[in-house]
N, C-alpha and C positions, 0 to 999 in steps of 0.2 A: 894217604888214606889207604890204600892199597897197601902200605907196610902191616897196620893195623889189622888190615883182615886176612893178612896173611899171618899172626903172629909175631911179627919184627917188631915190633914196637907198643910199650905199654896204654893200657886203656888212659891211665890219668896224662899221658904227655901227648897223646893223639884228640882227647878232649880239647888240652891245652892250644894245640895247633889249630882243631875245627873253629874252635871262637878266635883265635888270629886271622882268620881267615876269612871269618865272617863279617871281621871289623875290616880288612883290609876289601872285601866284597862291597863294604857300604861306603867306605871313602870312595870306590872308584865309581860306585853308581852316582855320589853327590857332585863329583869333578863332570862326568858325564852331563846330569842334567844342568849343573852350570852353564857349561861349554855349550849346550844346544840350545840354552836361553839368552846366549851370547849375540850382539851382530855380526858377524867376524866377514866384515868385505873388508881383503885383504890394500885397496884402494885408500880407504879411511886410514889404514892405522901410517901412511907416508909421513903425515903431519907428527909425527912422535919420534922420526928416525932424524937425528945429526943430519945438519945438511950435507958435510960431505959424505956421507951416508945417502941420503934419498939422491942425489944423481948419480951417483953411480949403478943403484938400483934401479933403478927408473930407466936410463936408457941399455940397460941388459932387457930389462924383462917387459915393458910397454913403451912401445916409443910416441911421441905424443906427436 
């Protein structure tokens, strides 16, 4: 954007970017409000990981 109004870059390809941007603006706010609509206790999602997978995590990072 800064190229733009400095000169460096045409009005129709700096258009082009501001609406990429606006689209890539609105994906991250929709991933955003997903995410915080989420439950995410990270305790729950054990039950999903390969067994040999959950003990090995499990007694690194909580030991029961």
């Amino acid at each position: 954007m800064i190229s733009g109004d400095l000169g460096y870059m045409e009005k129709e390809r700096l258009g082009g970017l501001k609406g990429e941007i606006g689209d890539v603006e609105r994906m991250l706010k929709a991933l955003i409000k997903s995410l915080e609509s989420k439950h995410l206790d990270p305790w729950v999602t054990w039950q999903w990981l390969p067994v040999e997978m959950e003990g090995s995590l499990k007694s690194q990072s909580h030991p029961e």
